[in-house]
ROLO-660784 format. One record per atom (N, C-alpha, C): residue number from 1; residue in one letter; atom name; x, y, z. Coordinates in Angstrom, 3 decimals, m for minus. Last residue first. Layout:
<node><seq>NUM</seq><type>a</type><atom>CA</atom><east>X</east><north>Y</north><up>Z</up></node>
...
***
This chain:
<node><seq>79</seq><type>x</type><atom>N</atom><east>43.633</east><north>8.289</north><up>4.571</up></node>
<node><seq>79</seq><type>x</type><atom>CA</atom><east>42.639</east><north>8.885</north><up>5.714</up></node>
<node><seq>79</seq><type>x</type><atom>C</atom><east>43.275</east><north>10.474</north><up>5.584</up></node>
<node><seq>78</seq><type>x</type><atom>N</atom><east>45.272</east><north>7.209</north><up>3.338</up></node>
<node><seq>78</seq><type>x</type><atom>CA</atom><east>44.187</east><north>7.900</north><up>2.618</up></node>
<node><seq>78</seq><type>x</type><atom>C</atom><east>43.333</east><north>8.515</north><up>3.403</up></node>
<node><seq>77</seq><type>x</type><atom>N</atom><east>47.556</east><north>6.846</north><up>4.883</up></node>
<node><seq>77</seq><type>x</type><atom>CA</atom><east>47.823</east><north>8.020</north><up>4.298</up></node>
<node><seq>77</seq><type>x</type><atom>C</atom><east>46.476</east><north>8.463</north><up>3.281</up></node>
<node><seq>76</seq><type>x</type><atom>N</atom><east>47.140</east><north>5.057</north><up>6.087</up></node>
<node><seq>76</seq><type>x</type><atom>CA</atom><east>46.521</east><north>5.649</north><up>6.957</up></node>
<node><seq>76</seq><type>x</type><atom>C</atom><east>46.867</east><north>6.743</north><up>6.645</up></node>
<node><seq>75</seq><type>x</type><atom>N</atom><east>46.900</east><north>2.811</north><up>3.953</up></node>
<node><seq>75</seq><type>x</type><atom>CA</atom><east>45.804</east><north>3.283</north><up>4.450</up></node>
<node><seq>75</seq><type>x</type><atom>C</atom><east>45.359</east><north>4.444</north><up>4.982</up></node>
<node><seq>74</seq><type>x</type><atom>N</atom><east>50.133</east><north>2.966</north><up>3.984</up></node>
<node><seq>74</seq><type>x</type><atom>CA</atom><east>49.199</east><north>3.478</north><up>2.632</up></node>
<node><seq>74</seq><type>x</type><atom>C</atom><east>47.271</east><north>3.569</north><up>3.264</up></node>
<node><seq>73</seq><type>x</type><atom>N</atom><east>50.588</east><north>1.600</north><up>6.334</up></node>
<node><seq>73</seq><type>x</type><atom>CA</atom><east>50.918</east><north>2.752</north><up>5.881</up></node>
<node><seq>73</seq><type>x</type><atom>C</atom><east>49.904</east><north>3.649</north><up>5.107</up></node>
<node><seq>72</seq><type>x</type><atom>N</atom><east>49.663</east><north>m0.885</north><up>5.868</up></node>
<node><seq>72</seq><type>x</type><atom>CA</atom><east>48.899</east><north>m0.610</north><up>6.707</up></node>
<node><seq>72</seq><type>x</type><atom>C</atom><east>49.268</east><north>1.194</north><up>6.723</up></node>
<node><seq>71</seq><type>x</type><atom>N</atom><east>50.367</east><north>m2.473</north><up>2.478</up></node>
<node><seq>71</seq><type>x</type><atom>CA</atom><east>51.099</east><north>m1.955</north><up>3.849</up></node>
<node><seq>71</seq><type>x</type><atom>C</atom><east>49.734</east><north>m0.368</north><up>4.431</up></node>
<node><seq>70</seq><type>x</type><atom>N</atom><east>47.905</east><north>m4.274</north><up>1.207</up></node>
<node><seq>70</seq><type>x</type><atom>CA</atom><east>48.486</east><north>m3.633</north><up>1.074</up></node>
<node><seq>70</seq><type>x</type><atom>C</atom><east>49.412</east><north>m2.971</north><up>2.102</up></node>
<node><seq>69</seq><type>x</type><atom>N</atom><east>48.434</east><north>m8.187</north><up>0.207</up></node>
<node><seq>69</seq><type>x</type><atom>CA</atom><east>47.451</east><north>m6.814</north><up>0.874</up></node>
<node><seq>69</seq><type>x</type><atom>C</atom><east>48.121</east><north>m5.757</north><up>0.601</up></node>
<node><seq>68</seq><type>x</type><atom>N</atom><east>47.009</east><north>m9.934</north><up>m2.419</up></node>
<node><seq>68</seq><type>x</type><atom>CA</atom><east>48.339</east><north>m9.702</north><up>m1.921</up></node>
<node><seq>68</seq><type>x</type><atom>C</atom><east>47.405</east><north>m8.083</north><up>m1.262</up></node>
<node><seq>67</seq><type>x</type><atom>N</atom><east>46.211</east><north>m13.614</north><up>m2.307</up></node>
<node><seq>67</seq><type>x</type><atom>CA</atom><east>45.786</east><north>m12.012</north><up>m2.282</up></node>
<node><seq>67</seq><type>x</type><atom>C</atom><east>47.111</east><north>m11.333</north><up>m1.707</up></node>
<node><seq>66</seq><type>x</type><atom>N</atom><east>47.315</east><north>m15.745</north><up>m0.897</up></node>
<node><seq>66</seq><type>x</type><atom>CA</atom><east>46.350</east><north>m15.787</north><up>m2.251</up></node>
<node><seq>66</seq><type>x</type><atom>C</atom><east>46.177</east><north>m14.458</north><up>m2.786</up></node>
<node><seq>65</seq><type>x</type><atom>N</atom><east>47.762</east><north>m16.374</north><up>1.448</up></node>
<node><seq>65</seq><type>x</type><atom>CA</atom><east>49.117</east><north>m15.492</north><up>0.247</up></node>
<node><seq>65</seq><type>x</type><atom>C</atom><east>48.163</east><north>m15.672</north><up>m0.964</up></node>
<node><seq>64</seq><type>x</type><atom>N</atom><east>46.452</east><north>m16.481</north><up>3.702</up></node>
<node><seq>64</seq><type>x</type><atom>CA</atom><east>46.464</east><north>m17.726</north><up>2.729</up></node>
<node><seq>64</seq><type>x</type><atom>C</atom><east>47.672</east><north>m17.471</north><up>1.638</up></node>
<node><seq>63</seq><type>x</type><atom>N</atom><east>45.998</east><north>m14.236</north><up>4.398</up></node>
<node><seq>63</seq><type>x</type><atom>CA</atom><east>46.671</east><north>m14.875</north><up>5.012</up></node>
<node><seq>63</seq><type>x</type><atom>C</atom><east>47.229</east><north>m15.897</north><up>3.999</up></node>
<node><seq>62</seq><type>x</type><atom>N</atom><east>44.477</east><north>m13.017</north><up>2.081</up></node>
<node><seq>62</seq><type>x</type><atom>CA</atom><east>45.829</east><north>m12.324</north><up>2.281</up></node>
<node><seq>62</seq><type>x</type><atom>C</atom><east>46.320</east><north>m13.412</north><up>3.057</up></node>
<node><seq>61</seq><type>x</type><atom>N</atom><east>42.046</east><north>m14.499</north><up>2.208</up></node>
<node><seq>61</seq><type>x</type><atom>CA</atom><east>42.607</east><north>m14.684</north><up>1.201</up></node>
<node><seq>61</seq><type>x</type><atom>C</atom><east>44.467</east><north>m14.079</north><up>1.587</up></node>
<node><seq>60</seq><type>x</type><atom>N</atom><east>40.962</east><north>m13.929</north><up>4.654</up></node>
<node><seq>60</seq><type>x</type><atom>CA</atom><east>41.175</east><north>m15.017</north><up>4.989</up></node>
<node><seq>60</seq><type>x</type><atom>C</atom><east>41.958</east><north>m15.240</north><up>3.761</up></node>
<node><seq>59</seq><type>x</type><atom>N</atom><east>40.212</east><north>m10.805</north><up>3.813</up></node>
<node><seq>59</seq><type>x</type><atom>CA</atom><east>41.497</east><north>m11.158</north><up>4.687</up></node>
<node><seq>59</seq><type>x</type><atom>C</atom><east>41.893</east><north>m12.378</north><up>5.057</up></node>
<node><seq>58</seq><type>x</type><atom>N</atom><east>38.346</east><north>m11.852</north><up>1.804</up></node>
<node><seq>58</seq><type>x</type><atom>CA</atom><east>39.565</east><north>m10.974</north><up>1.537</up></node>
<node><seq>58</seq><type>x</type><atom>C</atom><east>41.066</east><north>m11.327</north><up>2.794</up></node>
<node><seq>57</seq><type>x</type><atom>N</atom><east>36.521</east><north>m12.283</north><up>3.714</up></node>
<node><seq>57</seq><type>x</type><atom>CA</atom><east>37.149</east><north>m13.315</north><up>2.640</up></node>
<node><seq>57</seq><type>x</type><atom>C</atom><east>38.353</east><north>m12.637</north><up>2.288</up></node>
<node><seq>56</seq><type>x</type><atom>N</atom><east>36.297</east><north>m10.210</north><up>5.130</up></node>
<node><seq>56</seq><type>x</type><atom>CA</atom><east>36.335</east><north>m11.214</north><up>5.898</up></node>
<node><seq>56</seq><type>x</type><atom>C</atom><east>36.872</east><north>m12.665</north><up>4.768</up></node>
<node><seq>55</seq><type>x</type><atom>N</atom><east>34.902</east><north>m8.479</north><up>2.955</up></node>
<node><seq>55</seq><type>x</type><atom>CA</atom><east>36.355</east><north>m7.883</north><up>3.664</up></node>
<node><seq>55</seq><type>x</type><atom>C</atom><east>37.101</east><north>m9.217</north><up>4.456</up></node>
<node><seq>54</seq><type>x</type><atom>N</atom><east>32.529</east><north>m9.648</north><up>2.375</up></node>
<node><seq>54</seq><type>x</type><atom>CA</atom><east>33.911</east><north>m9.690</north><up>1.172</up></node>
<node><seq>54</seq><type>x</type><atom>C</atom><east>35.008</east><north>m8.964</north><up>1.910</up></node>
<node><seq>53</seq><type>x</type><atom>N</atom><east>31.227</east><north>m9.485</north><up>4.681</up></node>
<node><seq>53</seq><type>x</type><atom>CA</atom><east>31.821</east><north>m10.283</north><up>4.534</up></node>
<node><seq>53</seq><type>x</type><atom>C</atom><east>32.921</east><north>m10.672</north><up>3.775</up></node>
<node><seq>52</seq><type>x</type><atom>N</atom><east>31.177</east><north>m6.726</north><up>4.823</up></node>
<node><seq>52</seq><type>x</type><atom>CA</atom><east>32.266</east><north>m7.083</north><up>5.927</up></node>
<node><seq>52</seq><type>x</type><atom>C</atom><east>32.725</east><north>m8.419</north><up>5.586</up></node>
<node><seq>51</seq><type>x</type><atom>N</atom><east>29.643</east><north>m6.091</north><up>2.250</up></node>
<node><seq>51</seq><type>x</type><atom>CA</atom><east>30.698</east><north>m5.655</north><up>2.506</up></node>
<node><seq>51</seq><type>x</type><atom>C</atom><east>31.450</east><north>m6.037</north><up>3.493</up></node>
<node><seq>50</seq><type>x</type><atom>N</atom><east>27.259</east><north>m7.667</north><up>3.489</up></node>
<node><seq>50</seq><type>x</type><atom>CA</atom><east>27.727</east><north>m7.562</north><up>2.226</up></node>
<node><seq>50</seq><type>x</type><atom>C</atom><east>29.028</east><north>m7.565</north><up>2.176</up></node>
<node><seq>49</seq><type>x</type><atom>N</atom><east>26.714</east><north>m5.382</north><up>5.385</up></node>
<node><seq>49</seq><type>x</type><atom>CA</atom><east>26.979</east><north>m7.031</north><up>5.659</up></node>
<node><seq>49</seq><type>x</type><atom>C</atom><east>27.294</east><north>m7.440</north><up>4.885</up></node>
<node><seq>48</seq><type>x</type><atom>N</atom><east>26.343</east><north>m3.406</north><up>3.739</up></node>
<node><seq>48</seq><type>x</type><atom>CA</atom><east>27.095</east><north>m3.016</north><up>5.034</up></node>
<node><seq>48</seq><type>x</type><atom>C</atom><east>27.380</east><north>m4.299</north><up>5.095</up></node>
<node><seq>47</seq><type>x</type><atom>N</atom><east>23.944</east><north>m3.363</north><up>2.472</up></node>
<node><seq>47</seq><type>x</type><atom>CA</atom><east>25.163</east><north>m3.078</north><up>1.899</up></node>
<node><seq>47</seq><type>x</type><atom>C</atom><east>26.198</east><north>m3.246</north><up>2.628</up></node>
<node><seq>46</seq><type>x</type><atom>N</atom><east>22.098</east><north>m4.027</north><up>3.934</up></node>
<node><seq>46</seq><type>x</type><atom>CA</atom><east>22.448</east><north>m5.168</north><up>3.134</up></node>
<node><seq>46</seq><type>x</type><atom>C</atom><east>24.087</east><north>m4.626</north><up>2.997</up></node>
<node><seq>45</seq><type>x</type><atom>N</atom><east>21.889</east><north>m0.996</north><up>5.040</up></node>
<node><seq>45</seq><type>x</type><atom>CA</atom><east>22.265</east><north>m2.435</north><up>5.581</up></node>
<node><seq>45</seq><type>x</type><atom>C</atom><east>22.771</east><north>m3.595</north><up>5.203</up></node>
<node><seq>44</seq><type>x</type><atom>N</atom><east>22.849</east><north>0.650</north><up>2.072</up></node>
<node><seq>44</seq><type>x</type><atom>CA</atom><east>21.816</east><north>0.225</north><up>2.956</up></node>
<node><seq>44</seq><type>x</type><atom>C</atom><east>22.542</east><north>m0.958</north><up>3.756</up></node>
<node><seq>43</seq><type>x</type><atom>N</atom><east>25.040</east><north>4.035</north><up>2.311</up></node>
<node><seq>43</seq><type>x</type><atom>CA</atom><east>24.687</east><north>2.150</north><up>2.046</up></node>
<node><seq>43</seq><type>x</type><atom>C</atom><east>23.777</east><north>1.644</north><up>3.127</up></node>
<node><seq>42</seq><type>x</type><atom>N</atom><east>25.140</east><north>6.197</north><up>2.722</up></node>
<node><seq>42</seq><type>x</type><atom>CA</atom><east>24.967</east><north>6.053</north><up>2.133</up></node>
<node><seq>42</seq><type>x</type><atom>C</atom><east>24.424</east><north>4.821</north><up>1.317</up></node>
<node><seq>41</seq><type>x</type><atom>N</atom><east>25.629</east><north>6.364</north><up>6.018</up></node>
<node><seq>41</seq><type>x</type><atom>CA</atom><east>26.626</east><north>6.754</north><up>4.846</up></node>
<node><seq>41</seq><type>x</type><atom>C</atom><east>26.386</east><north>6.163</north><up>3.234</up></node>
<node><seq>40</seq><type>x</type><atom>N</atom><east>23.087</east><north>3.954</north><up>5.817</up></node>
<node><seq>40</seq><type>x</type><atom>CA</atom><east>24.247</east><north>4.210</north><up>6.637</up></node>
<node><seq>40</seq><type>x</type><atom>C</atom><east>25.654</east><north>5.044</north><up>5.747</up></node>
<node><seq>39</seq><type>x</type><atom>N</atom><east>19.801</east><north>4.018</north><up>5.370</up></node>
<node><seq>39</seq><type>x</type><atom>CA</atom><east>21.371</east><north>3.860</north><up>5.226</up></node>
<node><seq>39</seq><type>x</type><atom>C</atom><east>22.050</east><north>4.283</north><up>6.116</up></node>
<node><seq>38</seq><type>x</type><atom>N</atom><east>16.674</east><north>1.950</north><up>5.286</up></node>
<node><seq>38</seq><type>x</type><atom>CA</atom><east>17.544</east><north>2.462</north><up>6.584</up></node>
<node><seq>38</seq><type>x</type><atom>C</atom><east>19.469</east><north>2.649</north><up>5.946</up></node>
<node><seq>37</seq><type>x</type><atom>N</atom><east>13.783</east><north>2.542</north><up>3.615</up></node>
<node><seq>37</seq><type>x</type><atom>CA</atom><east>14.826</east><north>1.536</north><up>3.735</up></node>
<node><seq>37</seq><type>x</type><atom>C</atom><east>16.400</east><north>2.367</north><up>4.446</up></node>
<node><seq>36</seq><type>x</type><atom>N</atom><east>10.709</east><north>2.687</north><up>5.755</up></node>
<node><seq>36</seq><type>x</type><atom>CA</atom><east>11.735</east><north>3.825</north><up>4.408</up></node>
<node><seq>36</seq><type>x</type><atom>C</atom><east>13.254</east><north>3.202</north><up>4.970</up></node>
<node><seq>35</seq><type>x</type><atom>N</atom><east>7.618</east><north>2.042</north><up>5.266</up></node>
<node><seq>35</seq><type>x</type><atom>CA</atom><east>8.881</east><north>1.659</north><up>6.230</up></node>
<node><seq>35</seq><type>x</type><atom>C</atom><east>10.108</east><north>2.649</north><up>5.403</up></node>
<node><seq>34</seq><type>x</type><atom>N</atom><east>4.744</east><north>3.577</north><up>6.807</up></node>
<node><seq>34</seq><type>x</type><atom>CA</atom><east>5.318</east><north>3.233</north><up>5.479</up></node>
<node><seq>34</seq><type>x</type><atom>C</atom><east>6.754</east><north>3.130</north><up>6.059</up></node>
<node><seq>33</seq><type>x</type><atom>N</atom><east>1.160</east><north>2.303</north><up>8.285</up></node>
<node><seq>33</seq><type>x</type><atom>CA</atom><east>2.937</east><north>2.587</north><up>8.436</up></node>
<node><seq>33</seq><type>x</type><atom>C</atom><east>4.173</east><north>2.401</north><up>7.292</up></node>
<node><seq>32</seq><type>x</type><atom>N</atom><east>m1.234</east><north>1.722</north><up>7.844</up></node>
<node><seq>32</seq><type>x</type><atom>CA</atom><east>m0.698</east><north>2.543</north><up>8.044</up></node>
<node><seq>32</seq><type>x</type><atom>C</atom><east>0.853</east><north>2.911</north><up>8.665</up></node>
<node><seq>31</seq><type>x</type><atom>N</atom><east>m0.994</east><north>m1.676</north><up>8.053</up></node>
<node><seq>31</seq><type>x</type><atom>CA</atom><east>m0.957</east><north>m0.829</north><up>6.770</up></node>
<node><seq>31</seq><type>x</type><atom>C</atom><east>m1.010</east><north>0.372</north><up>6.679</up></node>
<node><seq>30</seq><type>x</type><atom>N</atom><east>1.378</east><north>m3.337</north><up>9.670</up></node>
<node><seq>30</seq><type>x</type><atom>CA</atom><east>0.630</east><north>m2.270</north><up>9.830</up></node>
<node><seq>30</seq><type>x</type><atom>C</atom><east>0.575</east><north>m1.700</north><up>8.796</up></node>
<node><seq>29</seq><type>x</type><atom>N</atom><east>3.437</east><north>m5.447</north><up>9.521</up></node>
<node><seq>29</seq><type>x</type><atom>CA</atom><east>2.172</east><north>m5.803</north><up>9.330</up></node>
<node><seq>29</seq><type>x</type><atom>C</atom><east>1.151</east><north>m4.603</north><up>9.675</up></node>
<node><seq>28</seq><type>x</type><atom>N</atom><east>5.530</east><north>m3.983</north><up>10.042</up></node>
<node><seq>28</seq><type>x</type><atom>CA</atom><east>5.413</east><north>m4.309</north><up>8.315</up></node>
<node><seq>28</seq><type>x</type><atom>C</atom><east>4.010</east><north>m5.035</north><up>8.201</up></node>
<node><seq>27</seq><type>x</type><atom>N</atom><east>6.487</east><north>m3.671</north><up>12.547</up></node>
<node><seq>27</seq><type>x</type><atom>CA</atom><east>6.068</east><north>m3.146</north><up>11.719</up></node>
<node><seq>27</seq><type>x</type><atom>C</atom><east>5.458</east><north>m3.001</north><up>10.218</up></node>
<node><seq>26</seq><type>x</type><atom>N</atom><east>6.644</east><north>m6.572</north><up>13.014</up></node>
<node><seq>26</seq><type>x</type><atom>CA</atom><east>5.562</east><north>m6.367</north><up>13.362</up></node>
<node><seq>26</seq><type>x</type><atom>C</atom><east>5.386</east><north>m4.843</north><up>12.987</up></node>
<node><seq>25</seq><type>x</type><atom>N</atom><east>9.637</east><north>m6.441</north><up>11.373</up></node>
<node><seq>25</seq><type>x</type><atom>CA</atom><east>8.568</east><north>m7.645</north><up>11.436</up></node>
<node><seq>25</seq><type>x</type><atom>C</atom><east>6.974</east><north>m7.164</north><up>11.821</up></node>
<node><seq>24</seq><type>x</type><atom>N</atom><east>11.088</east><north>m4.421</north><up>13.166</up></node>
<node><seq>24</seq><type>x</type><atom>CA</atom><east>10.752</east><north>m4.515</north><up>11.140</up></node>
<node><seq>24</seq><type>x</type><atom>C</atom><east>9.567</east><north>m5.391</north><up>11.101</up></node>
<node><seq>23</seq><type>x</type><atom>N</atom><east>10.830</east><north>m5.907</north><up>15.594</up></node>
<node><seq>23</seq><type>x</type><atom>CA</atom><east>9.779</east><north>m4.787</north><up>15.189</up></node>
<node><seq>23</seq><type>x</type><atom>C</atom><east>10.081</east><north>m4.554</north><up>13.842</up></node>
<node><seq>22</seq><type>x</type><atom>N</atom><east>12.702</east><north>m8.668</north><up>14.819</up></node>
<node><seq>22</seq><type>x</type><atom>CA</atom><east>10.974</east><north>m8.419</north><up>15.143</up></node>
<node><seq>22</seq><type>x</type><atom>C</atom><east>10.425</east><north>m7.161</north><up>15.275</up></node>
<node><seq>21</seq><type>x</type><atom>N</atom><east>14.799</east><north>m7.273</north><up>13.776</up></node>
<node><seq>21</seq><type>x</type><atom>CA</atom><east>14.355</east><north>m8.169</north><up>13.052</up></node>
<node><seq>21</seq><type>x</type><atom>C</atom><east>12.258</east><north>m8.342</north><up>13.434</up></node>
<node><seq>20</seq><type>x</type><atom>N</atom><east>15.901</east><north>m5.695</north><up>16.333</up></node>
<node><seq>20</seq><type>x</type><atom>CA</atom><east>15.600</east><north>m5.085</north><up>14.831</up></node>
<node><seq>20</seq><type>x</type><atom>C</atom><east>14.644</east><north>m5.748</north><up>14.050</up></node>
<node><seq>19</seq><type>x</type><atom>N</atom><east>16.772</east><north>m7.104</north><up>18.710</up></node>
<node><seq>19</seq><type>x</type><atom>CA</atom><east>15.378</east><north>m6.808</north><up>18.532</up></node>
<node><seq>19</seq><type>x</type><atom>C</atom><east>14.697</east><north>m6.402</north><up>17.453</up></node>
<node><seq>18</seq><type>x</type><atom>N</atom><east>19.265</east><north>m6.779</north><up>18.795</up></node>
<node><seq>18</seq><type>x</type><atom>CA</atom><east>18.492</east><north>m8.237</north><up>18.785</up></node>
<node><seq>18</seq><type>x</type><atom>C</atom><east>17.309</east><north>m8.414</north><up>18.851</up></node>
<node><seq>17</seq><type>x</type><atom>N</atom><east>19.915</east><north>m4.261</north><up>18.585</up></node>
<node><seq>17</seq><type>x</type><atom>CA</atom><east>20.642</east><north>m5.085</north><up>17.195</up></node>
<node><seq>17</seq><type>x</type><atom>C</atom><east>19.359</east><north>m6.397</north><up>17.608</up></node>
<node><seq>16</seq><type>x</type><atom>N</atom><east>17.952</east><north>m1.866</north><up>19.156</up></node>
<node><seq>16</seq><type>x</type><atom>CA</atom><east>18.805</east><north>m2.891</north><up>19.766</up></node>
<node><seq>16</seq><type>x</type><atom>C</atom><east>19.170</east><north>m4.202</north><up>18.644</up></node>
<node><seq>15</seq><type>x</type><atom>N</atom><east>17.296</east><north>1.452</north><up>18.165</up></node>
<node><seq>15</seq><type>x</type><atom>CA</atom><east>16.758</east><north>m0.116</north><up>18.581</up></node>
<node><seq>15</seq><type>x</type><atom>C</atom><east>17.918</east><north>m1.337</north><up>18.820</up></node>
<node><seq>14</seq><type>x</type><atom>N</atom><east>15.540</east><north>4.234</north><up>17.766</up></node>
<node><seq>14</seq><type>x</type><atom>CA</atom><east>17.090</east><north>3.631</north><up>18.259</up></node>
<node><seq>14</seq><type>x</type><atom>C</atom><east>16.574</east><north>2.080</north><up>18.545</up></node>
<node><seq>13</seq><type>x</type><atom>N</atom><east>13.322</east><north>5.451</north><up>15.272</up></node>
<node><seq>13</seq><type>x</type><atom>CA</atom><east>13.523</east><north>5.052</north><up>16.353</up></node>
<node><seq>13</seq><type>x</type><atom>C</atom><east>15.183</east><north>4.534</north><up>16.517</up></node>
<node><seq>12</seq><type>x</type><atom>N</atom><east>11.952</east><north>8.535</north><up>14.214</up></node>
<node><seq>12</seq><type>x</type><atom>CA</atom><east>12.944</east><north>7.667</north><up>13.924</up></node>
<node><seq>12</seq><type>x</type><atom>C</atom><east>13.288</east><north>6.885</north><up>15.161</up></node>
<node><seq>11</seq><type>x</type><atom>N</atom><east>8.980</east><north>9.477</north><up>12.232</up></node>
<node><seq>11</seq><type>x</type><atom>CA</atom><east>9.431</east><north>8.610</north><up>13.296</up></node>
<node><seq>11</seq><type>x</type><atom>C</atom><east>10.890</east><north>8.184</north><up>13.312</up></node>
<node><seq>10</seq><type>x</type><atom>N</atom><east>7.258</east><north>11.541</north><up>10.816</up></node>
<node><seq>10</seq><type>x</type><atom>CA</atom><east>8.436</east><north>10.429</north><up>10.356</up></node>
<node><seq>10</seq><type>x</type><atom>C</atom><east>8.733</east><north>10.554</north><up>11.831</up></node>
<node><seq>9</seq><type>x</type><atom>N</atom><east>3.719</east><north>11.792</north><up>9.614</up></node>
<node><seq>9</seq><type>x</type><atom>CA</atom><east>4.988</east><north>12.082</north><up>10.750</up></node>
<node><seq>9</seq><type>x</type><atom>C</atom><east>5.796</east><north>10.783</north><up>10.154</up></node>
<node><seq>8</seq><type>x</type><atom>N</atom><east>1.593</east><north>12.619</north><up>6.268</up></node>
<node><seq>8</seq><type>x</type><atom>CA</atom><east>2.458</east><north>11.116</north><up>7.276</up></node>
<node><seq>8</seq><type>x</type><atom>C</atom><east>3.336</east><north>12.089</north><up>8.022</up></node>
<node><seq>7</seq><type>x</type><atom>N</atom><east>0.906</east><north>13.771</north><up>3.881</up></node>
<node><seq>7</seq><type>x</type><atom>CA</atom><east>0.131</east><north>13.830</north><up>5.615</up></node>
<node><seq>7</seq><type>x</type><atom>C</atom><east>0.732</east><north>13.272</north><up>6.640</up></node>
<node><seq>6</seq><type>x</type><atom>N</atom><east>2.845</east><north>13.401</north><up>2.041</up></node>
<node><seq>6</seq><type>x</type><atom>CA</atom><east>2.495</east><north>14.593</north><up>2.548</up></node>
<node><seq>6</seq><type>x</type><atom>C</atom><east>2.425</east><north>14.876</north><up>4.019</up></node>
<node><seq>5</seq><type>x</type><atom>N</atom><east>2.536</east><north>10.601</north><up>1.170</up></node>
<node><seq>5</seq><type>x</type><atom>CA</atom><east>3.731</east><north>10.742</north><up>1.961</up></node>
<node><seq>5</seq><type>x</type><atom>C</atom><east>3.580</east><north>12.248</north><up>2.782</up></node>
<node><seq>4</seq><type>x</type><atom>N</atom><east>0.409</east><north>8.721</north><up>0.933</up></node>
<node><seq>4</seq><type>x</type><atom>CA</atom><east>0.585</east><north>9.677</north><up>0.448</up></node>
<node><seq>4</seq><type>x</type><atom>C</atom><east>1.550</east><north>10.133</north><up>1.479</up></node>
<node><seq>3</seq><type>x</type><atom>N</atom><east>1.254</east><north>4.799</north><up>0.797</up></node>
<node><seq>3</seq><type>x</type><atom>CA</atom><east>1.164</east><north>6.133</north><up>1.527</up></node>
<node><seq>3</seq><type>x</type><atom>C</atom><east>0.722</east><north>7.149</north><up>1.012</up></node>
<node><seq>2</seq><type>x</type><atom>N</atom><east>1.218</east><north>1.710</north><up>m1.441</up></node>
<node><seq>2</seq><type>x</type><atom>CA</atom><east>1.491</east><north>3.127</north><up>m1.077</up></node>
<node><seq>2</seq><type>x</type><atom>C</atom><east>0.853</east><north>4.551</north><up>m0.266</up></node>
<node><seq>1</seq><type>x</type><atom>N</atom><east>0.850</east><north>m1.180</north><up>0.000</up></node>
<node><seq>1</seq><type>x</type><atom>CA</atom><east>0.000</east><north>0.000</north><up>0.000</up></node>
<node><seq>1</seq><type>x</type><atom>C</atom><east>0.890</east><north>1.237</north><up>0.000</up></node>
***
């Protein structure tokens, strides 16, 4: 059910990593409530888990010498 977005309050709530899953959940069964997909610097959530895991392969690849990393230097010269 699309909203008319005009008349609607925006709500932002703080919520607890182990609780996220069930109020998304029991929010999404309210047809007055429109959900608006949650970023983070720009990337959605997905995007975020996504990303730690190809970081988490990546670094199981550098150990392995499969991948070659880069010196911890050069990082802290892009910052």
């Amino acid at each position: 059910m699309n909203l008319p977005t005009l008349d609607m309050q925006r709500v932002v709530l703080s919520v607890y990593p182990r609780k996220y899953d069930f109020l998304m959940e029991l929010l999404q069964n309210f047809d007055f409530v429109q959900i608006e997909k949650e970023t983070f610097n720009g990337d959605t959530r997905d995007d975020i888990i996504s990303n730690l895991k190809q970081a988490a392969v990546d670094i199981r690849l550098i150990r392995e010498g499969k991948l070659e990393g880069r010196p911890v230097e050069e990082l802290l010269n892009e910052l």
